[in-house]
Backbone bond lengths (Angstrom), bond angles and torsions (degrees), N, CA, C in turn:
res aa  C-N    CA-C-N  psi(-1)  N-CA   C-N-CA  omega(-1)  CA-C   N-CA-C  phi
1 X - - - 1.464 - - 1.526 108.66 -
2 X 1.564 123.06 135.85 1.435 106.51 175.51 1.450 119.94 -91.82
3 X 1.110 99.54 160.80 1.789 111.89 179.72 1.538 101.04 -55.59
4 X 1.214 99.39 152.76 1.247 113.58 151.98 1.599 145.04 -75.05
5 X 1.500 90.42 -2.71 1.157 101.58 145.97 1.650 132.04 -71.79
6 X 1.319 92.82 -38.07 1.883 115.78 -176.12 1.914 99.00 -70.70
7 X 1.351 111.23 -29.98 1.715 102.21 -175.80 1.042 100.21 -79.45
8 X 1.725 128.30 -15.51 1.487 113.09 -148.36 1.729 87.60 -80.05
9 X 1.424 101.11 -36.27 1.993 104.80 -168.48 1.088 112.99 -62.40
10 X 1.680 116.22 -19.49 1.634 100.58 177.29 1.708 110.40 -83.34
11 X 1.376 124.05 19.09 0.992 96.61 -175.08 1.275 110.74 -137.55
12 X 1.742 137.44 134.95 1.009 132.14 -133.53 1.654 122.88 -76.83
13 X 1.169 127.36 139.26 1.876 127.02 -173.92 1.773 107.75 -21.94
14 X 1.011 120.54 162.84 1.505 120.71 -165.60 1.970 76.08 -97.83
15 X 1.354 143.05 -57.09 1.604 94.01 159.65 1.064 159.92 68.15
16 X 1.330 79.05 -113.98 1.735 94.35 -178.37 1.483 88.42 -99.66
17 X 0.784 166.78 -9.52 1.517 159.48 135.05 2.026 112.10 -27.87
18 X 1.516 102.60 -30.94 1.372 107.82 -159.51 1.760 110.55 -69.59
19 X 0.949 121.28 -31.18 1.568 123.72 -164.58 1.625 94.46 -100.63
20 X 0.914 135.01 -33.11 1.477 129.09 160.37 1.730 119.18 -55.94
21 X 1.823 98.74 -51.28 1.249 94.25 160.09 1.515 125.03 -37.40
22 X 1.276 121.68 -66.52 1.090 133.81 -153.94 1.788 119.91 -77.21
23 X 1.375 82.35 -14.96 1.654 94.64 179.38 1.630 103.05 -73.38
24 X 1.590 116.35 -44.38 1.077 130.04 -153.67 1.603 105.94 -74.08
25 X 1.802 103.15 -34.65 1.157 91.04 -164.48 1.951 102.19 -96.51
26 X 1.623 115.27 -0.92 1.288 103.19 159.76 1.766 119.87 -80.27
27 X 1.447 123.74 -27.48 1.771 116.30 138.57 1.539 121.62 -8.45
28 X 1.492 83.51 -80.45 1.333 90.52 -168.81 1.776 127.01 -47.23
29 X 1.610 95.07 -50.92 1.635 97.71 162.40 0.782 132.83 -84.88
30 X 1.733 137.37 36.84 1.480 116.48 -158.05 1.655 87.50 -117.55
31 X 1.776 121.26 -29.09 1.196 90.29 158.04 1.629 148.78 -62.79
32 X 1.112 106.54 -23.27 1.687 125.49 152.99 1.739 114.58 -27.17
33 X 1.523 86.03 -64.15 1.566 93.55 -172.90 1.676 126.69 -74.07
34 X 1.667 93.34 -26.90 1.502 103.66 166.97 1.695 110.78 -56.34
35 X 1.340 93.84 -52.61 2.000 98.85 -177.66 1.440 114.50 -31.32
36 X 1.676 88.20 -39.67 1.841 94.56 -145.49 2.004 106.54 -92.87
37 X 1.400 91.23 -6.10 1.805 111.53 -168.59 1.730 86.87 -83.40
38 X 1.497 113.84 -39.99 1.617 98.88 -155.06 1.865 84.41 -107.82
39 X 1.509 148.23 32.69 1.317 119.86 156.25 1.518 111.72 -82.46
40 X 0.960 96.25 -176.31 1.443 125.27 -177.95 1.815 100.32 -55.19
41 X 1.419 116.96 156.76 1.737 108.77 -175.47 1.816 101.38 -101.82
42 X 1.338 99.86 -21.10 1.752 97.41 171.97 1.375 107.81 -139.40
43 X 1.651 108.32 177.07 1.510 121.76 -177.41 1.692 96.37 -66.06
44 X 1.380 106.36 148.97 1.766 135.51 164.17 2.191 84.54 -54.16
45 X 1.688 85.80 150.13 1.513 105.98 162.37 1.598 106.31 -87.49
46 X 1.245 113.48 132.95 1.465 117.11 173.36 1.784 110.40 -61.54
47 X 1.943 63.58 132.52 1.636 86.27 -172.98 1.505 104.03 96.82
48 X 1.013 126.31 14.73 1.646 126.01 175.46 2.066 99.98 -152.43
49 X 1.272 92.69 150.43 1.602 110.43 -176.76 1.470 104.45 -125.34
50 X 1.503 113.57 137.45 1.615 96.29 -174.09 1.758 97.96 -78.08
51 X 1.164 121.90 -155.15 1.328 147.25 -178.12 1.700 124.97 156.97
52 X 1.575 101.72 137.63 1.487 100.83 -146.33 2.064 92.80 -97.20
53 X 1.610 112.03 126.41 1.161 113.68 167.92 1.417 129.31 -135.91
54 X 1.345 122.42 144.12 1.353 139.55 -153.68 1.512 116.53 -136.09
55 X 1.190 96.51 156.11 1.785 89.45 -162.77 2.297 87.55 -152.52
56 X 1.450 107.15 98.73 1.522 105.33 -175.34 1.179 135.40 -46.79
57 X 1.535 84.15 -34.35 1.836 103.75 -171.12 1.415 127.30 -83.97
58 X 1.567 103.09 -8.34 1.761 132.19 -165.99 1.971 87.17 -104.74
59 X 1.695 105.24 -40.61 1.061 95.05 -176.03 1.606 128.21 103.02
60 X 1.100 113.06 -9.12 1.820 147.30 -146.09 1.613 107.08 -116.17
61 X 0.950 144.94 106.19 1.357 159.14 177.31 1.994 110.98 -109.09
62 X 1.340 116.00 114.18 2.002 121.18 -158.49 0.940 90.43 -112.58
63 X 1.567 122.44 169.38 1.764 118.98 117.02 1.679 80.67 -113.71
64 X 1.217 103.90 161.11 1.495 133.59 -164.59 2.072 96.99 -142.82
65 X 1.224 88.40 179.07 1.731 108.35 153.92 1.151 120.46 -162.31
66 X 1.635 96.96 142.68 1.163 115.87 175.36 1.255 126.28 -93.69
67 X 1.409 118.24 109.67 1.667 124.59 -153.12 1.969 123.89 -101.51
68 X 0.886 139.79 143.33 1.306 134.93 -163.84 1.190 105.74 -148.54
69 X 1.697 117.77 90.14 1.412 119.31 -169.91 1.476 112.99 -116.58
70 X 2.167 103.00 22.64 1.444 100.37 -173.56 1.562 117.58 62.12
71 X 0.927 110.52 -94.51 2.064 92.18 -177.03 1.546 113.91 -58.32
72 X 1.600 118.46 -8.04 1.190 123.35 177.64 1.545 103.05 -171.43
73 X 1.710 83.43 150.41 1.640 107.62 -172.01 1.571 94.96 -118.46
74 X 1.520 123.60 139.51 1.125 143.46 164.46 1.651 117.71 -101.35
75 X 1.153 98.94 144.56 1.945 98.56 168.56 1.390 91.84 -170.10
76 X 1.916 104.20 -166.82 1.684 112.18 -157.28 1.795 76.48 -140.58
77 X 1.310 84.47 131.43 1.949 94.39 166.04 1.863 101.69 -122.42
78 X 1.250 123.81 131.43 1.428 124.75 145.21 1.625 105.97 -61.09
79 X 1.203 108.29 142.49 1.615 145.33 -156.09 1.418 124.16 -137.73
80 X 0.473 153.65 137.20 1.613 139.58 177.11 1.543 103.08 7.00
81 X 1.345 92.82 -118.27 1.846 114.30 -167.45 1.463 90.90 -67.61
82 X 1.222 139.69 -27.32 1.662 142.12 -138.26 1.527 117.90 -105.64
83 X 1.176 111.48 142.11 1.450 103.73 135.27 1.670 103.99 -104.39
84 X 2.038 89.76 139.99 1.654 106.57 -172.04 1.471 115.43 -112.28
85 X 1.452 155.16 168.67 0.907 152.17 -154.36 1.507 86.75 -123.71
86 X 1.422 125.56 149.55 1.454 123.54 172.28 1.625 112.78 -140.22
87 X 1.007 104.76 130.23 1.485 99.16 172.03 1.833 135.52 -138.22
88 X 1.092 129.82 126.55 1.459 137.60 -145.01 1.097 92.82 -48.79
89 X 0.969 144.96 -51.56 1.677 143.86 -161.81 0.713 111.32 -70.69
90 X 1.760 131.03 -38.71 1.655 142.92 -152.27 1.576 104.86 -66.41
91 X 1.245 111.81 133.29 1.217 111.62 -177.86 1.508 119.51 -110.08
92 X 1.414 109.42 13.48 1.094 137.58 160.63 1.170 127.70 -77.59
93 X 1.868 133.79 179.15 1.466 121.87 136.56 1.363 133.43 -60.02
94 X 1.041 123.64 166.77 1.557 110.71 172.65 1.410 107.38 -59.12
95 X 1.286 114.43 178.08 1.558 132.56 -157.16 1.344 91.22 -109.67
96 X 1.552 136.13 134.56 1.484 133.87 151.51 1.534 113.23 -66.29
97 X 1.281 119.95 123.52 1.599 104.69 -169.97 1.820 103.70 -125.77
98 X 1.828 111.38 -23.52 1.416 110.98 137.48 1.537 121.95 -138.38
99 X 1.267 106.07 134.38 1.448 110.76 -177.09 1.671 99.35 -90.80
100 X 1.784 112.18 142.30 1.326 126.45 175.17 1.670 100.97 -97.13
101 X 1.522 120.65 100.84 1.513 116.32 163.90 1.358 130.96 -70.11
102 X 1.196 132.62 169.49 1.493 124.60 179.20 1.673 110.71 -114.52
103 X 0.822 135.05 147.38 1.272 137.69 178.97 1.588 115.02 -120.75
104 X 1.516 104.60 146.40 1.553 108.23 -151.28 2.191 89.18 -77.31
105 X 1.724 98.19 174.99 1.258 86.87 165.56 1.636 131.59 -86.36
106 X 1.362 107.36 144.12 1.396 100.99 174.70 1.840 101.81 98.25
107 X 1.873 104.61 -19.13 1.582 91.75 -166.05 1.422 124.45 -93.35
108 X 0.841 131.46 124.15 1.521 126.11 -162.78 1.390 118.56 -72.55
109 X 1.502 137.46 128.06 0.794 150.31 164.92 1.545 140.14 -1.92
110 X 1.529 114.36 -31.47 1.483 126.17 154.36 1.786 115.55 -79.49
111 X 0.987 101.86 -57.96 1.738 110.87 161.04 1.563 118.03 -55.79
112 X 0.653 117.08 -3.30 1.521 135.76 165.85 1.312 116.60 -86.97
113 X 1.132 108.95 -72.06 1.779 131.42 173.78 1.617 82.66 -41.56
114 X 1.517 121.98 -90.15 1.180 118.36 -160.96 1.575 121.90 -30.77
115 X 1.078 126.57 -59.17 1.384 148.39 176.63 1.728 106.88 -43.49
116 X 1.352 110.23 -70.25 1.121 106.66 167.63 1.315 112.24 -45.22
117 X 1.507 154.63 -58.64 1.585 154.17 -166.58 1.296 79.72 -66.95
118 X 0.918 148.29 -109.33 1.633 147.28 -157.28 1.108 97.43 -4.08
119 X 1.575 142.11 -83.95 1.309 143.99 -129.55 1.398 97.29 -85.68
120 X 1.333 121.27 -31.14 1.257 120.62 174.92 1.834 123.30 -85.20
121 X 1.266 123.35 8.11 1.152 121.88 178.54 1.930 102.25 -156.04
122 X 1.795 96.91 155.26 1.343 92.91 -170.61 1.080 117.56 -75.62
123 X 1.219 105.84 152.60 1.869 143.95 176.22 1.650 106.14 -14.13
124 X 1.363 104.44 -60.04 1.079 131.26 -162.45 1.673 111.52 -68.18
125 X 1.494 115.44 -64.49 1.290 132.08 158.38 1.583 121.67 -48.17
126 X 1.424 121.74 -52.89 1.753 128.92 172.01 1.790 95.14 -38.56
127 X 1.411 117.01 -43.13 1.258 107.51 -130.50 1.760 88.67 -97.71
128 X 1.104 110.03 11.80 1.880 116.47 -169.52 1.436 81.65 -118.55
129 X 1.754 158.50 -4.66 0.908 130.23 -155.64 1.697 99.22 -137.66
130 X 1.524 116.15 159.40 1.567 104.88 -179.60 1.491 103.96 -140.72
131 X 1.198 99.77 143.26 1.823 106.96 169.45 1.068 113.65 -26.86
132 X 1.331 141.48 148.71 1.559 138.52 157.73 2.066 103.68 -152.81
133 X 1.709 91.91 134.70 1.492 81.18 168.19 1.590 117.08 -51.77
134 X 1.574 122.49 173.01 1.113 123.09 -140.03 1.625 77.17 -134.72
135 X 1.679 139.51 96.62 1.422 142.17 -140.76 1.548 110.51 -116.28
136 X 1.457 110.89 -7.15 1.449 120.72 -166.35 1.654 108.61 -89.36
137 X 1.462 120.26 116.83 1.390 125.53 -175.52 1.625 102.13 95.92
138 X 1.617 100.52 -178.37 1.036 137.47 143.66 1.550 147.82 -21.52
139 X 1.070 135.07 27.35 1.914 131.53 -140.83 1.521 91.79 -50.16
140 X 1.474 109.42 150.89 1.244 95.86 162.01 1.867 107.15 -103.71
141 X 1.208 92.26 -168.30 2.073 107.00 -162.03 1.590 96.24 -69.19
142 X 1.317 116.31 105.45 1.096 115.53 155.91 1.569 112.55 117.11
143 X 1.468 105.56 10.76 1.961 118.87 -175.24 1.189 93.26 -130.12
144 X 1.650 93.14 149.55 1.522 96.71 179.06 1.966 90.09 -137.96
145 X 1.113 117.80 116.28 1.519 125.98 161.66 1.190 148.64 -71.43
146 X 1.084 137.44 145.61 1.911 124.16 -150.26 1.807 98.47 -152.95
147 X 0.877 109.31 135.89 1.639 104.65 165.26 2.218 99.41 -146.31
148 X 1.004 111.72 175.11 1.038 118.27 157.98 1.607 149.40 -112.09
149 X 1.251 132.67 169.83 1.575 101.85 -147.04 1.855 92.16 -150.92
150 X 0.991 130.70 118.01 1.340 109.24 155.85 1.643 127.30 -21.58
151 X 1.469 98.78 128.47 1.653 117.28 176.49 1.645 106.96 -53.30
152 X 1.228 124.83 166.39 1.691 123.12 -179.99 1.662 103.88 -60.46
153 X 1.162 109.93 -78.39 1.768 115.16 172.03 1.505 121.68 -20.65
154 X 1.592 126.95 -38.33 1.180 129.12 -170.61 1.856 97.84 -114.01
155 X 1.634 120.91 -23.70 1.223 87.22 149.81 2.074 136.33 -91.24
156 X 1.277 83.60 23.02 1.338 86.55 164.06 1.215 128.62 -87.47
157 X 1.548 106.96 -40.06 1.363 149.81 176.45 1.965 92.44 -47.43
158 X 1.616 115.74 -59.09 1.152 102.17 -161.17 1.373 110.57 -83.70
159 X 1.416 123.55 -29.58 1.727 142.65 170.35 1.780 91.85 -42.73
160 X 0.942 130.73 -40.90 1.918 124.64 -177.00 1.324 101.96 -60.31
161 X 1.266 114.77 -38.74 1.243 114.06 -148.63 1.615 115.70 -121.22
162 X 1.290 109.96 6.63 1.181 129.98 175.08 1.568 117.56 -67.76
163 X 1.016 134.60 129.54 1.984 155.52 179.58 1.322 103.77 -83.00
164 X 1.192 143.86 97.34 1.597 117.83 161.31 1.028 133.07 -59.46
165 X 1.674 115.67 -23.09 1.276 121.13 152.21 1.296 133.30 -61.26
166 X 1.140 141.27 4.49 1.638 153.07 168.38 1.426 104.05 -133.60
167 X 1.541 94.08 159.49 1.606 108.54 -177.40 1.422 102.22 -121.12
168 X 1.617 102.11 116.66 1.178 124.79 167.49 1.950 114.36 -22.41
169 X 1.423 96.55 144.01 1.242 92.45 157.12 1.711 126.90 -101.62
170 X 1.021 143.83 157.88 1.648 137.03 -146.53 1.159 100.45 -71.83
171 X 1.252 94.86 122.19 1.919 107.19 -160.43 1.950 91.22 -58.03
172 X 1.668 127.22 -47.55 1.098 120.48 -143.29 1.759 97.99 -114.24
173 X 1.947 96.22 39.39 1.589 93.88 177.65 0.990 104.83 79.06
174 X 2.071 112.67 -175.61 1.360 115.46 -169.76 1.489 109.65 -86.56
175 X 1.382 124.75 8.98 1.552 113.01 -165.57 1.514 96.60 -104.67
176 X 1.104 115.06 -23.70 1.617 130.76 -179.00 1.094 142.64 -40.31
177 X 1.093 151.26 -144.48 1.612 152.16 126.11 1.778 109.24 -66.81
178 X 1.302 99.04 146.18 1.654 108.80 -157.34 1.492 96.38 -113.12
179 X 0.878 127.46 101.72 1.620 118.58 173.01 1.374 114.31 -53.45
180 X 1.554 133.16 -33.77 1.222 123.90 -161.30 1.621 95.20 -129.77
181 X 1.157 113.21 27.34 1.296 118.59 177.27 1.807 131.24 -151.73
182 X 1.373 135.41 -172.50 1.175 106.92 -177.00 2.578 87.03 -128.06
183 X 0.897 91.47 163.84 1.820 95.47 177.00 1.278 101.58 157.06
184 X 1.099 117.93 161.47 1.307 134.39 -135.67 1.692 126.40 173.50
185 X 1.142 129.89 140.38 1.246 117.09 173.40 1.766 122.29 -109.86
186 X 1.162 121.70 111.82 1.197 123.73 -166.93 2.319 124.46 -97.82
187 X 1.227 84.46 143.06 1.047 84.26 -162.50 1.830 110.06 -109.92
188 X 1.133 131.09 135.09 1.474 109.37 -158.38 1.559 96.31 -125.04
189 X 1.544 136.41 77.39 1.653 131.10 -158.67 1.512 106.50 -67.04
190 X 1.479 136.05 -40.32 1.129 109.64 173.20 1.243 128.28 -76.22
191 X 1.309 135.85 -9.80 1.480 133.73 -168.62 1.547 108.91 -45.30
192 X 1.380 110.79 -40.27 1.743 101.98 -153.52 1.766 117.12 99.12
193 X 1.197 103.83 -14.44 1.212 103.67 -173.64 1.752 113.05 -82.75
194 X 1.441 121.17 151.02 1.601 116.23 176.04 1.100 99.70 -96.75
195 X 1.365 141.87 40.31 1.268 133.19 177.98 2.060 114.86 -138.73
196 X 1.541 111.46 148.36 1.508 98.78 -179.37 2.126 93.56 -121.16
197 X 1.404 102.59 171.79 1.556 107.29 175.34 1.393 119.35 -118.27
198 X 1.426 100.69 171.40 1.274 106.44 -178.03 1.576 129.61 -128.86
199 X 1.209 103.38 96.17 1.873 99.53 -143.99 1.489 100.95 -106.33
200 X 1.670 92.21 125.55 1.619 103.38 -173.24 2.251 92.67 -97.80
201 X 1.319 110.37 94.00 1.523 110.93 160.45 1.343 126.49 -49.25
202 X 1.533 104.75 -51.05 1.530 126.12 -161.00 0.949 127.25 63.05
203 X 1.244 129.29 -174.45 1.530 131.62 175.43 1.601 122.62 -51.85
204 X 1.246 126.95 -6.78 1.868 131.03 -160.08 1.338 99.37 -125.94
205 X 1.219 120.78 -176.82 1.035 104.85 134.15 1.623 132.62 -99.93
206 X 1.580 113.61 168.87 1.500 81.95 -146.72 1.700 89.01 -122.66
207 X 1.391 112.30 173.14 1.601 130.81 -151.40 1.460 95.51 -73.23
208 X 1.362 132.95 -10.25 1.621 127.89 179.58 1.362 114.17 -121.85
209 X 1.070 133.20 120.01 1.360 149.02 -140.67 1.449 94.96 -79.60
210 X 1.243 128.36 128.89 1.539 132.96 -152.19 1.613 96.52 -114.95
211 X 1.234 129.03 -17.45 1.336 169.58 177.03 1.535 124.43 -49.06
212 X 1.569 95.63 -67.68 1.501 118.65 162.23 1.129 138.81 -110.70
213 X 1.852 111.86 24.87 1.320 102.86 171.78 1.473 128.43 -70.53
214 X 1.439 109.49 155.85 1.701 103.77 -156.67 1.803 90.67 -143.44
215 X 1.257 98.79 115.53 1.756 122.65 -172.69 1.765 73.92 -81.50
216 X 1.721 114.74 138.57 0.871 123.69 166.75 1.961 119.81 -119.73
217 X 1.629 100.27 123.49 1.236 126.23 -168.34 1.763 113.36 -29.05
218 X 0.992 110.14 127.96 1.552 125.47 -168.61 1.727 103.67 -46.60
219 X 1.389 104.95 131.23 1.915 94.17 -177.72 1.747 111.25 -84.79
């Protein structure tokens, strides 16, 4: 019978064992890490649980929450272009809280942004206001944000005439910069997707994670 010394030689340096190792044991965790890449970025508000929803054809991948505060129930409905905020009491429609835009072919994503604010605000106003990255917070990995801002001349124009006691209304319309609020238009370059959003935060923070939205890749 041979030693065990003699089996140990037939068998090859630990080595070449190493990159197999290592493959195997990033396998093993990578669903772990997937879990933990797509939760939610903070705790649910009491009395609400997040839950993650998607809609293919809109293109739009959330986490949202679903809230239960007894005199009122909260949830997230897709809507047209949107995901909308809904609430039992509301005697309204739901609220658009992000709109999914479309982008023309071939057009790139800032020229896009622009185009879209144009069509949506007047002639007159678009043409006093200019793209600007969107600088407030955190970006997360892989978004890039845009809002618009009065030109120098017209924010001079409004600084004369500005109240400190009142809060402006959005110098550049509703697609604009929000004085008493937070929105923005976001742009997501690796997704794959031909489309950018339009995310109304607001003043709070708000019940759908603004964080992890994920434009999903063209089918």
């Amino acid at each position: 019978m041979p030693s065990f010394r003699e089996m140990r030689a037939d068998l090859p340096p630990m080595k070449a064992f190493a990159p197999t190792l290592l493959a195997l044991l990033l396998v093993a965790a990578s669903p772990s890490l997937a879990e933990k890449a797509v939760r939610p970025s903070r705790p649910p508000v009491k009395g609400c649980a997040w839950e993650k929803v998607s809609d293919s054809a809109l293109g739009l991948e959330a986490w949202v929450q679903r809230c239960d505060f007894g005199f009122r129930k909260i949830d997230f409905v897709f809507e047209k272009s949107s995901l909308a905020i809904r609430y039992s009491d509301g005697a309204g429609k739901p609220d658009p809280v992000v709109d999914v835009l479309d982008l023309k072919p071939a057009e790139t994503a800032e020229v896009g942004i622009k185009r879209l604010f144009a069509e949506r605000t007047s002639k007159d106003l678009a043409a006093r206001c200019v793209l600007a990255p969107y600088r407030d917070g955190k970006l997360p990995a892989g978004v890039k944000r845009f809002t618009f801002v009065p030109d120098r001349a017209f924010q001079r124009e409004l600084d004369r005439k500005a109240d400190p006691n009142e809060v402006p209304d959005p110098p550049c319309g509703d697609w604009g910069t929000a004085p008493d609020g937070i929105q923005y238009f976001e742009e997501q370059p690796g997704s794959g997707a031909r489309k950018v959003l339009f995310v109304r935060v607001g003043q709070d923070e708000p019940l759908f994670d603004e964080k992890t939205l994920r434009l999903l890749p063209r089918r």
